[in-house]
N, C-alpha and C positions, 0 to 999 in steps of 0.2 A: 475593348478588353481591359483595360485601365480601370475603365469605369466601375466594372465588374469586380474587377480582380486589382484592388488599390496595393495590395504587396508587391504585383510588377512593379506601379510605377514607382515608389519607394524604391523599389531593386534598382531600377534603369537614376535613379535619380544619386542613389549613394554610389554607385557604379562611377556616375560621370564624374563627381565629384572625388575619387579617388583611383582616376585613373595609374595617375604617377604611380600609386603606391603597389596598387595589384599588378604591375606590369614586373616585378623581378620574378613575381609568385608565378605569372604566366609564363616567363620565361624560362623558369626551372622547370615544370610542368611540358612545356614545348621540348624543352630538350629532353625528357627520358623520355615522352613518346616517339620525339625521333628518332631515340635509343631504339624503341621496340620496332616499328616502322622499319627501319633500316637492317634489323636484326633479321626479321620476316623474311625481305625483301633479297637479301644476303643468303639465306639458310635455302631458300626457293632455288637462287641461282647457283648456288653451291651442288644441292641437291641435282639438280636437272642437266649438271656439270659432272655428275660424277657418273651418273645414268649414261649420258652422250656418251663419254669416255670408256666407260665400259663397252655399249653398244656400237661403238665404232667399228671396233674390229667383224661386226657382222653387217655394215654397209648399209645397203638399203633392202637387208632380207624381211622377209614379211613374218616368218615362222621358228624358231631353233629347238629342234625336237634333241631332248636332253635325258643323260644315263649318269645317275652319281657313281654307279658301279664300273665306265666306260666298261660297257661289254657291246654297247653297237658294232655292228661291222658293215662291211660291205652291200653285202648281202640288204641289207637295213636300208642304207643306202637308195639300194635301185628299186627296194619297196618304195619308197617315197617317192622317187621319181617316177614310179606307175602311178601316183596315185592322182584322180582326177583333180584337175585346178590348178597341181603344179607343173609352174613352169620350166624350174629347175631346184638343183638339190645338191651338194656336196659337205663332206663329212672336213670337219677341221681336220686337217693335219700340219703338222711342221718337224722338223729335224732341223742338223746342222752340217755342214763340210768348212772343210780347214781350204783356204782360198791362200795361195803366194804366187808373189809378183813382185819382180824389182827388189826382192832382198829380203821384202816385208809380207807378213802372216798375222792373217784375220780368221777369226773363225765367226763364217758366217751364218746366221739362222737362214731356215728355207722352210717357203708354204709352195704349195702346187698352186697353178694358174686356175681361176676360177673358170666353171662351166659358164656364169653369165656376169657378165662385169658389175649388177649389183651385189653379189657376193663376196664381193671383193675391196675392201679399202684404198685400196693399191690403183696407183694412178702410172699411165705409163707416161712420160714427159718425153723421150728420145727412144728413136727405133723401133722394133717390135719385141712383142708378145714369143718368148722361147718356142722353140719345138723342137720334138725328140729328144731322145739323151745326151748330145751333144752340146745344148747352150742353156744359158744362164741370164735373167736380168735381174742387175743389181740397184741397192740405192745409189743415190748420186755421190751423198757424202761415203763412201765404202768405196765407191768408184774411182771419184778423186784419192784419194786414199792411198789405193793402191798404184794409180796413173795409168788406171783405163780408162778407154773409150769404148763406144757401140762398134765391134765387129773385132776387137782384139780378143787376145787369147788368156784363160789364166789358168794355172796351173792348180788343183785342185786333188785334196787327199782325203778318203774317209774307210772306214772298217769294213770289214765284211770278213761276214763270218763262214768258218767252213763247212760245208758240205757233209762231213761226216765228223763225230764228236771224239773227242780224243780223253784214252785210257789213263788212268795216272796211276802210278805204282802200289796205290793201295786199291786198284780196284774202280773208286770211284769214276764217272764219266764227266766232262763237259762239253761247249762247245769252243776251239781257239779260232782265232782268226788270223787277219794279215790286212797289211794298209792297202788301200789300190788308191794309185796316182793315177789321172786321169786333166786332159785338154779340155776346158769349157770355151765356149765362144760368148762374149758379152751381146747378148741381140740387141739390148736395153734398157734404159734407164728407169724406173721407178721411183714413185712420190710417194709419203704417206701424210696427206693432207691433215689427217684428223689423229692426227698421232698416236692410232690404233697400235700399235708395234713399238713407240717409244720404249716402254720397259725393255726390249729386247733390243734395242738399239737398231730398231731396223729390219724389212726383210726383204730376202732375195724369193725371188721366182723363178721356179723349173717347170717344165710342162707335166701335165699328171700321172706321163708311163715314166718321165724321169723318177718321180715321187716314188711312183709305187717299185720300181726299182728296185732304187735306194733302202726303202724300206723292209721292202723282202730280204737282200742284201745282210742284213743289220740285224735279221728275227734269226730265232731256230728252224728250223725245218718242221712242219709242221703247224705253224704257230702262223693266226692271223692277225690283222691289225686292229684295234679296240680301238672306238672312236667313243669320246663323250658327250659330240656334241654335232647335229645335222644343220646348217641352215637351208632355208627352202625362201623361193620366189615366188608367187602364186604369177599366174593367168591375170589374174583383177589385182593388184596391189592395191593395198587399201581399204578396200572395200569388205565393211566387217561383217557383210550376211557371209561375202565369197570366205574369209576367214575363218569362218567359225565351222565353216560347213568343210572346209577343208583340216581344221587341228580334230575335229570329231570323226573326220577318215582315219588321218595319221594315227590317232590312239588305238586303230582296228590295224592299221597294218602296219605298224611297229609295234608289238605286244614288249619290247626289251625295254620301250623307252619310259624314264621313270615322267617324264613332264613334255607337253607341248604346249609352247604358249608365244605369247610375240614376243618380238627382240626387247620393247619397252618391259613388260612384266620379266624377262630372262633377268634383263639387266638388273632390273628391281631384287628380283632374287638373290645375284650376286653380288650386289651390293651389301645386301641385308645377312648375307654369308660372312665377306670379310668386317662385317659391322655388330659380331655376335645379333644378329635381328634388333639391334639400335639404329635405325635409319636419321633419330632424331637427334643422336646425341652432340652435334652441334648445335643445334638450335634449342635445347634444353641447356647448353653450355652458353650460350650468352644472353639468353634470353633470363637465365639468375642474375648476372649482370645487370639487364636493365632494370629489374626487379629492383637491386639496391640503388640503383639510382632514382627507382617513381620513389622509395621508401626516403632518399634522402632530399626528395623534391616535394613530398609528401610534409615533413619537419618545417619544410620552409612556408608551405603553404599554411598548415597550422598557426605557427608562429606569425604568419602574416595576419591572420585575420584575427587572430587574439589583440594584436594590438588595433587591428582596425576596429575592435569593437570597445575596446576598451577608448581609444578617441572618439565614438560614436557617441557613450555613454548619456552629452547633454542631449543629442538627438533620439539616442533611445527613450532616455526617460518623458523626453516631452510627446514621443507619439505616445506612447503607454496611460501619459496623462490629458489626454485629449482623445481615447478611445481605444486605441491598438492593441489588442489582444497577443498572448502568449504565442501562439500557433501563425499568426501574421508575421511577429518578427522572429519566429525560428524559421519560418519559411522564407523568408528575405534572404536570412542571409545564407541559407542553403541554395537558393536559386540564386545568386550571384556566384556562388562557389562551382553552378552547373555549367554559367553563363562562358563563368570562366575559365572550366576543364574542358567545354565544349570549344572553345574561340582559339584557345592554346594546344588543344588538341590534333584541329585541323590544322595549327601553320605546323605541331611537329609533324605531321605526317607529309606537310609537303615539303619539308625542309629534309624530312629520312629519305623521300623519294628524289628528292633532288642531289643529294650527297651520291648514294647509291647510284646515279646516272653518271654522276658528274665522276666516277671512279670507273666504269665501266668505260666512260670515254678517254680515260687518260691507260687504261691497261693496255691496249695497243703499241703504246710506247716500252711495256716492259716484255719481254722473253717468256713469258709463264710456261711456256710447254704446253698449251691447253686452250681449245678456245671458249673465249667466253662469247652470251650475248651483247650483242650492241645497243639495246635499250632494256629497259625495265619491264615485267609484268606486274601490272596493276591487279589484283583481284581482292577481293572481297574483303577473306581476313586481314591482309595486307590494309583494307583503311578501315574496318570496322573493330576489329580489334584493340589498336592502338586509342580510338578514339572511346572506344567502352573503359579500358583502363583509365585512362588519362581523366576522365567525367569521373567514373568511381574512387579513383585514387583523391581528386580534389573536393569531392562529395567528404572524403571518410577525414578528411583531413580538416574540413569545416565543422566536423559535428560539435565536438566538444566547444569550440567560440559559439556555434549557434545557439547550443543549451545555453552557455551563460548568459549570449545577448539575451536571450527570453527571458532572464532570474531580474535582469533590472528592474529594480524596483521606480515607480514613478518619481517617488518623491528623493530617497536613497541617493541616489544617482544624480542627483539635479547641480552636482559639483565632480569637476575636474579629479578622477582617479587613473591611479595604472592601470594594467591587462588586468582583468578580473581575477578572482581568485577560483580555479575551476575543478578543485576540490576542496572537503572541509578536513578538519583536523585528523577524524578517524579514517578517513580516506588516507591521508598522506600516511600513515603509521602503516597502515595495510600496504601501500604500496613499499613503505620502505622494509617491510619483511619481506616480502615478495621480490624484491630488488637485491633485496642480502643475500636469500635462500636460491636466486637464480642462480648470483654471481657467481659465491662461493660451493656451491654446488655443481654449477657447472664446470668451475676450475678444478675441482674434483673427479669428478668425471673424464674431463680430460684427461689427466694425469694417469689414471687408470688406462686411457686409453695408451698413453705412450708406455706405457708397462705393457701392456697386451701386447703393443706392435714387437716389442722386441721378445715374445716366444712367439711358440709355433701359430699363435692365433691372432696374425698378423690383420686377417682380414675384418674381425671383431673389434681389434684394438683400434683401426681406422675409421670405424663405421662410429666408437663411444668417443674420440679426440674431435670429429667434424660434429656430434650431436651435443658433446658435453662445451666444446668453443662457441655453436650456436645460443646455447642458453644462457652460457655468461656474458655472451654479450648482448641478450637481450636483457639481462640483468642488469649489466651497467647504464646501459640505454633507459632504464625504467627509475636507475637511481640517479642519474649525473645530475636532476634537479638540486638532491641533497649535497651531495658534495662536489661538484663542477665548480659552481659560482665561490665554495670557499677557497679553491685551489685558483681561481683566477685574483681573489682578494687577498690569501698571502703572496701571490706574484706581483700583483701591485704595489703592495707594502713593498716591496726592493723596489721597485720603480720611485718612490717617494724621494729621495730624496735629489730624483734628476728636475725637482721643480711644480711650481701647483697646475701646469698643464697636466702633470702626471699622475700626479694625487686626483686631479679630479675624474680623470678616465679612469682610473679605479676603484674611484667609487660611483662610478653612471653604470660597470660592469655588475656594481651590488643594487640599483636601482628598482632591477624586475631581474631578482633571479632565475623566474619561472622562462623569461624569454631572453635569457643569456643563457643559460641551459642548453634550450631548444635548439637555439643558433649554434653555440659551440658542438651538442649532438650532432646534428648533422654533419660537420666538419671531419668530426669525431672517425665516427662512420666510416666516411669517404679516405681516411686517412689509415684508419686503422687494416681496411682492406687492403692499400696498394704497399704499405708494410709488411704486412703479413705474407701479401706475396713473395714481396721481393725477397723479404727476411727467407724464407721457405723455400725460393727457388735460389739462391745463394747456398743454403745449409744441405738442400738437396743437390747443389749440384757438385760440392767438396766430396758428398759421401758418392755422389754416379762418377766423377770424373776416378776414383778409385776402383771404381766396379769395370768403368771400362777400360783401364790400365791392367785390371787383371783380366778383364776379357778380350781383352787385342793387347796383348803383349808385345809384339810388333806392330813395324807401321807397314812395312810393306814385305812381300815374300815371292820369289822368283824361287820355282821350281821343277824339276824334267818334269815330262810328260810320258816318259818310258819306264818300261818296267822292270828289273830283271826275273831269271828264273823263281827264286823265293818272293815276289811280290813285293818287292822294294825299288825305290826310285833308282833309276840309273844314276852315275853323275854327270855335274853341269858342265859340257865343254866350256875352255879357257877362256872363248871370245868371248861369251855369254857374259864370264864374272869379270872381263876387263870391260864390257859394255856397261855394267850394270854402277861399278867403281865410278867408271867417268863422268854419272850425270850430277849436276853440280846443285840439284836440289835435294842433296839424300846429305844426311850429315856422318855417318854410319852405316859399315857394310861389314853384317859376317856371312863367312863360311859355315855350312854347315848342312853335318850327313846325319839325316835320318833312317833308321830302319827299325823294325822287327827284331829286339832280341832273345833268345832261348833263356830261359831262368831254370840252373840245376836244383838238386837237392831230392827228396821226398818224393814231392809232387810235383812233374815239369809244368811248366808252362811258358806264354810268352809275354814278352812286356813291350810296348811301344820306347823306344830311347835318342835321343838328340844330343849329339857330340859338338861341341864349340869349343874353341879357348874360352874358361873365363873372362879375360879381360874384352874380349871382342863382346861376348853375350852381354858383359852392363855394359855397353857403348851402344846398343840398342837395342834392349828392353825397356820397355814403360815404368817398370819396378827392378831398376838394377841391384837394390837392395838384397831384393829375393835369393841373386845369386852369389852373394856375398861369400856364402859357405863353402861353395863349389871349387875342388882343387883336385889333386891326382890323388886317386883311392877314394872315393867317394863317388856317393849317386845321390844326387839332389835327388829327392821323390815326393813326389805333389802328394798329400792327403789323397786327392781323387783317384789318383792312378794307380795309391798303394788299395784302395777297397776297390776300383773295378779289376785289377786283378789282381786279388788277394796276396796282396804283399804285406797288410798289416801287423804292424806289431815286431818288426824284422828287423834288427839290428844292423846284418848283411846280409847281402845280395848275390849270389855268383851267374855271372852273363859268362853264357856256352857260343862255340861257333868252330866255324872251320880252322882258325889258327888256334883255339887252345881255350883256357875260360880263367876269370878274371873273378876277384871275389871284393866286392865294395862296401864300404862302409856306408850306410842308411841315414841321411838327411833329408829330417822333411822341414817340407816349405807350404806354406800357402798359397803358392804359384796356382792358376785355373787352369794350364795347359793339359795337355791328353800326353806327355813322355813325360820321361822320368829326363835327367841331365848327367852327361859324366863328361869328362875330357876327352879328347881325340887320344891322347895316349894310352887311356885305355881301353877304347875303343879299338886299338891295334892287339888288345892283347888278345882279344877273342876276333876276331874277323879280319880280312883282308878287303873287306866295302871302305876304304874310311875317307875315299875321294868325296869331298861336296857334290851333294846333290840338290843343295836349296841356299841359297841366300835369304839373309834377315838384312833389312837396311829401316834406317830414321831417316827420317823426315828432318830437314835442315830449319832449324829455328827463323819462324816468318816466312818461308814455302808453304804454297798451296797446298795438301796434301794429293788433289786430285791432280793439280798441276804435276807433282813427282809422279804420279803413279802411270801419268801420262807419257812424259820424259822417257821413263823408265820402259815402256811398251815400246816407245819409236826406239829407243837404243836397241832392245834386243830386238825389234821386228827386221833389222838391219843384218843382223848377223847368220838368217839363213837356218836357224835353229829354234824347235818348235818348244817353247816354253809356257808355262803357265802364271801369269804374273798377278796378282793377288794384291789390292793395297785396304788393309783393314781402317788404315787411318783417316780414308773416304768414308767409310761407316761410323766409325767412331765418331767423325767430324760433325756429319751427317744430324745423328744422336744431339751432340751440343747443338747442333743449329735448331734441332728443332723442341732445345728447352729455350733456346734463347726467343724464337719466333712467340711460344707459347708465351712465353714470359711479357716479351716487349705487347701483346694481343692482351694480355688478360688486365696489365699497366697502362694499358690503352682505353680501355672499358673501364675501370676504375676511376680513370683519371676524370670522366665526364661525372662519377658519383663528388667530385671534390669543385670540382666546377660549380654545381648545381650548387655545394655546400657554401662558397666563396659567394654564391652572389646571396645564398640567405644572409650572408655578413653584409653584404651593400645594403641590403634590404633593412635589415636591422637600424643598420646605423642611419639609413635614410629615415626610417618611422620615428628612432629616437632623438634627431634633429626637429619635426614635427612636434611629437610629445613636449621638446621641452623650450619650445620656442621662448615661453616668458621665463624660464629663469636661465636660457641662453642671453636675454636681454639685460635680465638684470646684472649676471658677470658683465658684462660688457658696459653697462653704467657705472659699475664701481670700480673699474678700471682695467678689465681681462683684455686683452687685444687683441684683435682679429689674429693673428700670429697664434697665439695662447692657444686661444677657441681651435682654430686651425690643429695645433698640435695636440689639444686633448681628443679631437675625432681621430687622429691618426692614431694617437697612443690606443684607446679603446679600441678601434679597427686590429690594432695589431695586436692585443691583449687577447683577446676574445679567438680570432685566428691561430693566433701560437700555442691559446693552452690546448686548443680541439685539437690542433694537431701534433702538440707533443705527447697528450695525454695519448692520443691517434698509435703514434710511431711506439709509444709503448707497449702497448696493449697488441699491436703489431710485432714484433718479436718474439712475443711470448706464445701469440696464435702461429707462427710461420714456422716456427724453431718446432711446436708442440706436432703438427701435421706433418712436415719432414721427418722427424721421427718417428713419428708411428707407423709412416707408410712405407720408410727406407729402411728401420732399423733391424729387419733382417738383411737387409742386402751389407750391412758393416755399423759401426759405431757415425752418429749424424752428429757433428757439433753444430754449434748455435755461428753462425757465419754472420758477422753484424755487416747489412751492407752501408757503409758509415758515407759512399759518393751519394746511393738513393734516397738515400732518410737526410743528410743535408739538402739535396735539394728539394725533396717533398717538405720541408720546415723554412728553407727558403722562397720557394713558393709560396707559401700558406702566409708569411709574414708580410711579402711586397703587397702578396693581394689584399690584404688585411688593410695594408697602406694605402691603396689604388684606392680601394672601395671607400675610404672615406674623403677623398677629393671632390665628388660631386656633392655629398651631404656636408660638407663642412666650407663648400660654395654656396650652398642655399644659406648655409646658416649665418655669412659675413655681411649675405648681403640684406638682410634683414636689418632695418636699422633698430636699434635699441627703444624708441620712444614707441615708434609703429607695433613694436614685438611685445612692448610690455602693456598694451592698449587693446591688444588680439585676444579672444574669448576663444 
């Protein structure tokens, strides 16, 4: 082949000869395909993670004949189970009952026991399987809980409705009911291996005439039960002739059901439901990620072979002048660029696949909720994709050094030059309009966009702030040739006078502007992204932590569960609000009665209204400010609650009732609640309700929230009385955890584009130790000292690192600030939130490594001795 084809051996021969050099370019290269590899790899296990998870709950059923309309019934039911093949067949259902024992009150979910135990998730661990209306198996942890065991008794309460509908004074009908208490027997304990029931916290089992019961029990008279969903067990499980031939029955006799298809496709459906029909949008979410990282691995590789061709120069010119054609050496060094996206390619993919194992096998050790697999699926896209990019991306990133190596002239070249010049003068003018008109065009554009976000055409102004920040910053990217390298050359100038180590690393940064550019770009890049974020999710999270203060007002809320005549909450017995005061994770507790009240005048109506003391409501409200105005004669009244019930434009107010009516003065608030606020005092002047009927309590500064709200459950499950205990501060919490998760994920993925960018600075400063071996020798003849030399690579390392990435962190503010606004600025006013701990350490970063990276190239360069170095061609 050699023989044939003399640009291999040329290829394999400059190869071997510049191993050192090409190994940072491979190594940047390896790591974004690991990026994408692992990306793949992750989005696979994620997906077939969320699939399980959903289809758990239908076990090891073979078919789930499905109604969006739930209008299946029974009836439905027993058609499937006539139909040939199947083995079995049962319709989801579930309900709940209120379970006490020892003091304490759970309300527990409940499914009927399956007709064959693969329709069933539900594992029994102790005793048996219920039967009759008499027993119950519970989960374990519900079990403990309460301080049952298999064969004890629990006391057990639920609705049911009456018999015949009751008249109400205008005529209209309903149906009322009444609690029925009732003895369960525990038979046994239950597992839910696959965490099918997790959301629910669990389910208990009754046998199927309990179910149906219960459920009759709970309907009107008349009325059957609507099922949404069948699952079925075939005869042959598995087997997809028997499959197919059996969902082509079901569709004849089930005419109700909208779909039949297996539990893999159901699950698939449901997934792609709660996923608006984006199944992909994780995997299109990091998979932009790795993109910037081939793009900023992509700069380095460029930059790598510009100078390798630029030191190739006396080599190019002699094969040129001994026969080698234009087409031999653009093919040279294209095929070394293949050799080399090809060779860096496979170690990233086996390094994404090795990460990706090696996390799989330490998940065991965390609590996820969820199981994962225990090894990896290897397929196709998984290693050929990564490896098509990785070739492509090092291919596209060699062309432009290929064209130049082909321009050397035989003779031209026959002396020592820098990186070529790989455009002409008209080139560079065309680029710098093009670089101008991005920039400032696209800063334009954004601006626009953050104007759109804040009127109604919120989703507009989003879509021009992400297209118009895209542009300019391929604008800057197109221009930083032009003014990068000056902005690194007045930085230096302030470094001048720490000494001629310093001065001369700032001017080796003016050497080859085109490849201090390149280098600082990519930094740029990688810098400017994980600013941007943070900047953004900082500035978005001032304006969300505001939205959820107005949208959870409180942290926690204990409420009756009874009603009275008028449809308002009973009040909370004494124990309840003395349990509730004592738990020592709540920093704040008010009282406080809600009801219904009557509005005179005109035209009656009614108004939702909440009676506190002032001073109690700002002792736990999220925005006590709100209540500020709140005193005797007034009604705080939320914007919202004066337009849904046309209270607008009201000066006062008058609330009617049994004791008399009450006439209030009109303050509105910005409050997001559903009442309006007045004092208990005069809340007495129209009504005789004005007992509590709900607690509001906070959450103790540095308490768990879920920890209180747990607290808070065992206090009152103790006291014997059925309440409803509510802790918004769980959700809210919830909310922040998962910008913080987003955040710390997206900072994570970023941080491999700045990586990649730090080692094109080793790389850099390794080729320009090379470059300038003889007039490294000659400082060092005329009396520079290893010391000197030593601190001029560090300086230039850290010159070059610090401007990419302050220039970075700036350009990152202005994108992060510009996106949180557009896309929050209806939700409230987004200020620009500098995060001053992230951006120190991402610029502390970027300077040590700046430093690191020239310890190995400024050991090659001491040890080079001066006569050898200035003797070297």
């Amino acid at each position: 082949m050699s023989a044939s084809f003399p640009t291999a051996r040329l290829t394999w021969a400059q190869m071997r000869r510049s191993t050192g050099r090409l190994a940072a370019a491979g190594v940047a290269i390896a790591i974004g395909t690991a990026f994408v590899a692992a990306t793949l790899l992750v989005g696979n296990i994620i997906t077939s993670t969320t699939y399980d998870q959903v289809s758990a709950r239908y076990a090891e059923s073979d078919l789930v004949v499905s109604d969006e309309a739930t209008t299946l019934t029974q009836d439905d039911v027993e058609a499937v189970r006539a139909t040939e093949g199947v083995a079995a067949a049962d319709g989801t259902l579930s309900t709940y009952v209120e379970l006490n024992h020892g003091g304490r009150t759970i309300y527990q979910s409940i499914v009927p026991q399956a007709s064959d135990p693969r329709l069933s998730p539900l594992v029994l661990t102790d005793g048996a399987w219920p039967e009759g209306t008499g027993s119950i198996a519970l989960p374990a942890d519900v079990a403990e809980r309460l301080g049952l065991g298999v064969g004890d008794t629990v006391s057990s309460s639920r609705w049911v409705l009456d018999d015949e509908p009751t008249v109400a004074d205008d005529g209209t009908s309903y149906y009322d009911g009444r609690e029925v208490n009732e003895k369960l027997t525990v038979s046994g304990l239950v597992d839910d291996p696959r965490q099918a029931f997790a959301l629910a916290g669990g389910m208990g089992v009754v046998s199927p005439e309990a179910m149906d019961q219960w459920l009759a029990d709970d309907r009107e008279p008349g009325q059957t039960e609507a099922l949404q969903e069948i699952v079925v067990a075939l005869d042959q499980p598995g087997d997809p002739t028997a499959i197919e031939a059996v969902r082509d029955a079901l569709t004849t006799a089930v005419p109700a059901a909208t779909e039949v298809m297996t539990t893999q496709e159901y699950a698939e459906e449901v997934v792609a439901g709660l996923t608006g029909g984006q199944n992909i949008i994780f995997l299109v979410f990091v998979l932009g990620f790795a993109a910037v990282s081939l793009v900023v691995a992509g700069l380095v590789i460029a930059n790598t072979f510009q100078v390798l061709v630029a030191q190739r120069s006396r080599t190019l010119a002699l094969l040129r002048a001994i026969g080698a054609n234009t087409g031999q050496v653009y093919r040279s060094v294209l095929l070394e660029a293949a050799i080399l996206g090809a060779v860096a390619s496979v170690a990233g993919v086996l390094l994404g696949s090795l990460l990706v194992q090696g996390g799989l096998l330490l998940v065991p050790a965390f609590d996820l909720g969820v199981q994962l697999p225990a090894t990896i699926t290897v397929s196709a896209p998984v290693v050929l994709l990564p490896l098509a990019v990785g070739v492509l991306v090092t291919l596209a990133a060699a062309l432009a050094p290929a064209r130049a190596a082909s321009r050397v002239a035989p003779l031209a070249a026959l002396r020592p030059a820098d990186a070529p010049t790989l455009r002409g003068a008209g080139a560079g003018r065309a680029r710098a309009v093009l670089a101008g008109l991005a920039t400032f065009g696209g800063l334009a554009v954004m601006a626009g966009g953050v104007y759109l976000g804040m009127t109604d055409k919120a989703d507009v102004g989003v879509l021009a702030a992400v297209a118009g920040g895209c542009v300019s910053l391929v604008g800057v990217v197109l221009g930083a040739v032009f003014w990068l390298p000056k902005v690194a050359a007045r930085i230096g100038r302030l470094l001048g006078p720490a000494g001629p180590a310093a001065r001369l690393a700032a001017a080796n940064t003016q050497r080859n502007p085109r490849r201090t550019a390149a280098t600082a770009t990519a930094l740029l890049i990688g810098v400017t992204l994980v600013s941007m974020m943070t900047t953004g999710a900082a500035s978005a999270r001032l304006a969300m932590d505001e939205e959820l203060d107005a949208q959870y007002p409180v942290d926690l809320e204990v409420s009756a569960t009874s009603y009275d005549a008028e449809g308002n909450l009973v009040a909370l017995p004494g124990s309840v609000t003395d349990a509730v005061r004592d738990v020592g994770d709540l920093r704040a507790v008010a009282e406080v009665t809600t009801l219904t009240a009557a509005v005179g005048g005109d035209v009656e109506s009614f108004v939702p209204v909440t009676a506190a003391a002032p001073e109690d409501l700002r002792g736990v409200l999220s925005t006590p400010d709100d209540v500020a105005s709140l005193e005797r004669g007034t009604l705080l009244l939320p914007d919202r609650v004066a337009e849904d019930y046309g209270l607008e434009g009201r000066d006062t107010v008058t609330l009617t009732g049994p004791a008399g009516e009450v006439t209030l003065d009109v303050v509105g608030t910005d409050l997001r609640t559903s009442s309006a606020y007045l004092t208990p005092n005069d809340l007495a002047g129209f009504t005789r309700e004005v007992n509590a009927n709900t607690l509001w309590g906070s959450v103790a500064e540095g308490s768990d929230p879920a920890d209180a709200v747990a607290a808070v459950q065992d206090a009152v499950s103790v006291t014997g009385e059925a309440v409803d205990v509510t802790g918004a501060a769980v959700e809210r919490e919830a909310y922040q955890e998962v910008i913080d998760v987003i955040l710390g994920i997206v900072v994570g993925l970023l941080a491999v584009a700045v990586i990649i960018a730090l080692i094109g600075v080793a790389n850099t400063l390794s080729l320009s130790v090379v470059e300038r071996t003889r007039e490294n020798a000659m400082l060092r003849a005329i009396g520079l000292s290893t010391a000197q030399l030593r601190a001029t690579l560090a300086i230039e390392g850290m010159l070059i690192a610090g401007v990419g990435a302050l220039l970075g962190i700036l350009l990152g503010l202005v994108y992060g600030w510009a996106g949180a606004a557009s896309a929050l600025s209806g939700v409230g006013t987004v200020p620009l939130a500098v995060p001053w701990a992230e951006i120190a350490t991402v610029l502390g970063v970027a300077l040590v490594a700046g430093l690191v990276a020239s310890v190995v190239p400024a050991r090659a360069a001491v040890r080079t001795h001066p006569v050898a170095a200035l003797a070297a061609e």
